[in-house]
N, C-alpha and C positions, 0 to 999 in steps of 0.2 A: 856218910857212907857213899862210895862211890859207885857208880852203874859200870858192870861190865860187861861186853859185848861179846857175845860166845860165834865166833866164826867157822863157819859152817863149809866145808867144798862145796861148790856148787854142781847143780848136774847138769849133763850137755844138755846144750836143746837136740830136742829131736825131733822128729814127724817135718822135716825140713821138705817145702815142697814149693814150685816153682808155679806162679801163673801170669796169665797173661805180657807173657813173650814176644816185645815188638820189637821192632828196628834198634831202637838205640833204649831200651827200658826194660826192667825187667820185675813185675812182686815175687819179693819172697815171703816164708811165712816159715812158721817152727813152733814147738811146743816149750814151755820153760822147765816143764816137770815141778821137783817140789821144792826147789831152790828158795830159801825163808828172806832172802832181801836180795832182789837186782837195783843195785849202780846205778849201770848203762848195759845197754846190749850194740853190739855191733856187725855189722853187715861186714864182709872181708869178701874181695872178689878181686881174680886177674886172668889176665887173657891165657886159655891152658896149653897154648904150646910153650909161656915165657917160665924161666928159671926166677923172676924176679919176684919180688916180694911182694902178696897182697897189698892192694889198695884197699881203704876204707870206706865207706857210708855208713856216718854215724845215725844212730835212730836215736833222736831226742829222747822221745817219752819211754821212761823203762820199762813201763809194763805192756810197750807192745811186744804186739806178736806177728806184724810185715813190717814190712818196708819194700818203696821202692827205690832199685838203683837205677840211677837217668845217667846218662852223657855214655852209654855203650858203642861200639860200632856196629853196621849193619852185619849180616853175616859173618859172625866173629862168635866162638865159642870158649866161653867163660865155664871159671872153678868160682863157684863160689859156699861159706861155708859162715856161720854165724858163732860170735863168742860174746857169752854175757858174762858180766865180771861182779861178783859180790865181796864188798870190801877189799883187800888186796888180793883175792883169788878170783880164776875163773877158768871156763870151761869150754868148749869148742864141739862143734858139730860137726858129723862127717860132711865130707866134699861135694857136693850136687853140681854137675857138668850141664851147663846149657851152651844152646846155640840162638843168636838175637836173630829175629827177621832179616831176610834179606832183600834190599828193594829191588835186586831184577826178577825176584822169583814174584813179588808181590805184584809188579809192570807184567809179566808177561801169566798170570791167573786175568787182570785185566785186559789184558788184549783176548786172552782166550773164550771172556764172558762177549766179549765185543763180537767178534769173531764167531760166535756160537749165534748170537743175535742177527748178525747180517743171516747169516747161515739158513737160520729159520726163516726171516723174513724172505728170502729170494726163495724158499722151500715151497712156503704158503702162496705167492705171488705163480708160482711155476704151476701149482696143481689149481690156483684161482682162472687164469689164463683161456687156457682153453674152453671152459665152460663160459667164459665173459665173452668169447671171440662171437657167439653164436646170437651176440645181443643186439638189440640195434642200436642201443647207445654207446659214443666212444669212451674206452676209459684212458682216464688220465694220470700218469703217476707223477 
């Protein structure tokens, strides 16, 4: 007697949500729902002003549930959208729009901490001053 395989649609993933957003990487994450055998699930992502066709990042293991996509550009905003596939069917999630880090805005949060820093320090030193001036020992910066 032969074993036969009852193939089932699968359903989208969903609860599709985006974290940890840097420069050039991005985790995604999704729900599988009740889909009875996942394959492969696949990451699909492209830059959202292009006409051209998803790019892939495959996730090995099937029963995950992220993935991260590495080699992004900085400041560049991405479609990206997950499709897991149970035997010759499969199913696709809606489109989730990000935008990656971008390293002048990340340079110039640093300068601003820098910048805040001098800031205080010459703040403290301006109201330390005068009350120092009245001392009899010199100070030295």
């Amino acid at each position: 007697m032969s074993e036969r395989v009852l193939c089932v649609d699968p359903e989208s993933p969903s609860a599709i949500n985006t974290t940890d957003i840097k420069q050039k990487s991005v985790t995604v994450s999704w729900s599988v729902g009740q889909t009875q055998v996942v394959n492969r699930t696949v990451v699909h992502y492209r830059v959202s002003a292009s006409t051209g066709s998803f790019q892939t990042s495959y996730v090995v293991d099937a029963t995950s549930t992220s993935h991260t996509v590495t080699l992004l550009q900085p400041g560049t905003e991405y479609e990206i959208y997950v499709a897991i596939h149970s035997y010759e069917k499969s199913a696709r999630s809606n489109t989730v729009t990000i935008t990656t880090g971008n390293k002048q805005s990340a340079y110039r949060a640093h300068l601003a901490a820098l910048s805040w820093r001098a800031l205080s320090a010459a703040l403290s030193l301006s109201v330390c001053l005068p009350a120092c001036l009245s001392c009899s020992s010199p100070i030295t910066l």
